[in-house]
C-alpha positions in Angstrom: -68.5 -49.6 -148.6 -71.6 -50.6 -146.8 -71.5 -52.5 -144.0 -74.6 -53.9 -143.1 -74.4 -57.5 -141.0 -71.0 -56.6 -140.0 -70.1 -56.0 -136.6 -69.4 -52.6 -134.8 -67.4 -51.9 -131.6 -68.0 -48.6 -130.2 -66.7 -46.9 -127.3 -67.2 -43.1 -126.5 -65.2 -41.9 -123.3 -65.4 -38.2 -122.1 -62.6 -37.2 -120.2 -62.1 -34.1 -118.1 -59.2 -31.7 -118.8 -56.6 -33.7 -117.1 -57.4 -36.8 -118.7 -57.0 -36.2 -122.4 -53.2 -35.9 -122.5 -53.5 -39.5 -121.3 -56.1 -40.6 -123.6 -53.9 -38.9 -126.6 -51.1 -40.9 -125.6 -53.2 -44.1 -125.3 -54.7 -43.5 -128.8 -50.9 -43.1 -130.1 -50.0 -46.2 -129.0 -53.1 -48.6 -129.9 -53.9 -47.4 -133.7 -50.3 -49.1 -134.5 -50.5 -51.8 -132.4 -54.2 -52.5 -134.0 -52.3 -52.1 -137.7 -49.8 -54.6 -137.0 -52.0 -57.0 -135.3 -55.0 -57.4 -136.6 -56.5 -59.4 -139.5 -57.3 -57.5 -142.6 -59.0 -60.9 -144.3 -61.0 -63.2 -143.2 -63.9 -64.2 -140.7 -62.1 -61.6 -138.2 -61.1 -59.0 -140.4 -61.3 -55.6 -138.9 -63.0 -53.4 -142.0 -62.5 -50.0 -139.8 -60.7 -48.2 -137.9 -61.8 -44.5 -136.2 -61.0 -42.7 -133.6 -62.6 -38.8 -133.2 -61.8 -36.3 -130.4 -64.0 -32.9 -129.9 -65.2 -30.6 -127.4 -68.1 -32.3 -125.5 -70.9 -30.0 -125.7 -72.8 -28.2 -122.9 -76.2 -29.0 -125.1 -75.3 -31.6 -128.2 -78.5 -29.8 -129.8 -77.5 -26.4 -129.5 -73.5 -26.1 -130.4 -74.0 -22.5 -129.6 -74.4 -23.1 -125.8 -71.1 -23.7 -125.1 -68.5 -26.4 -124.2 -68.2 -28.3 -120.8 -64.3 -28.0 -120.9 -64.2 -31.8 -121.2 -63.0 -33.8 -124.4 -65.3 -37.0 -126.1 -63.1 -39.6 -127.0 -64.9 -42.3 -129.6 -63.1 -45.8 -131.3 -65.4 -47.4 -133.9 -64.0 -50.7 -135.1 -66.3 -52.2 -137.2 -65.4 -56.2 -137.6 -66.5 -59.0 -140.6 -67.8 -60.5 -138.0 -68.0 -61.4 -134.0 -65.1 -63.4 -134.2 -63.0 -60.2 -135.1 -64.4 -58.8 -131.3 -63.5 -61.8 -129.9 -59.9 -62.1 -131.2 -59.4 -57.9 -130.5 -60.3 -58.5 -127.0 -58.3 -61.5 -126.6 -54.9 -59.5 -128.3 -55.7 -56.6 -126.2 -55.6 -58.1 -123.0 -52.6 -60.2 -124.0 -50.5 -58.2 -126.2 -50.9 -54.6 -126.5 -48.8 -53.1 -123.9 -50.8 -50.2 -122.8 -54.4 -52.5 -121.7 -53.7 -51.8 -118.3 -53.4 -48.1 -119.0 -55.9 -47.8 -120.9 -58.2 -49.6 -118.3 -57.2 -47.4 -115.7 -57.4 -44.4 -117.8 -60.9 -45.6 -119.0 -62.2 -45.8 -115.3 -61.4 -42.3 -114.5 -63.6 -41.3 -117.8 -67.3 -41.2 -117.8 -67.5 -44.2 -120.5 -69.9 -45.9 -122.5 -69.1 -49.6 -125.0 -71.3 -51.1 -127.3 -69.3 -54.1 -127.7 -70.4 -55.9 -130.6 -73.2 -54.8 -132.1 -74.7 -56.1 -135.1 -75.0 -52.6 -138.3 -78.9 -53.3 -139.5 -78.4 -49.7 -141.7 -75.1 -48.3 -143.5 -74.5 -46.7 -147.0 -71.6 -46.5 -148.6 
């Protein structure tokens, strides 16, 4: 399904070796929380749900260089719309149990969000 004018949440998190048993444990807890809060219809229907862990890479061009020993974390949530954003964040902070964790544990992390961004290409 294509997704172009939707709206795409990203956060990629690279977390040194004593960070990503926390991060696991964070991601265990939030995909079911996110499936039995969120809206699967509607103007803040959440469309997708992904989250990918690998190696980060000493070179991202050259896999043959090696690994850093650290781990890249990255949630992609893509929304119907803004509104979608709005109501995760507002759950999050309110209802999911683990925010504070994950807050922490995202401050320890070298971390980058793209909050709500608008998808201007996407196939399939």
């Amino acid at each position: 399904m294509a997704h172009v004018g939707k709206i795409q949440l990203i956060f990629t998190i690279t977390a040194t070796p004593e960070l990503v048993t926390e991060g696991d444990r964070l991601f265990a807890s939030h995909a079911p929380w996110i499936e039995s809060t969120h809206h699967r219809t509607g103007d803040k229907a959440l469309l997708s749900y992904n989250v990918s862990k690998a190696p980060e890479l000493k070179n991202p061009l050259d896999p043959s260089a090696g690994v850093t020993g650290s781990t890249c974390f990255v949630l992609n949530e893509i929304y119907e719309s803004e509104a979608g954003v709005a109501d995760h964040f507002a759950m999050a902070m309110s209802g999911w149990s683990e925010f504070a964790a994950f807050v922490e544990w995202l401050g320890k992390c070298k971390t980058a969000v793209v909050p709500a961004a608008t998808i201007i290409k996407s196939l399939w």
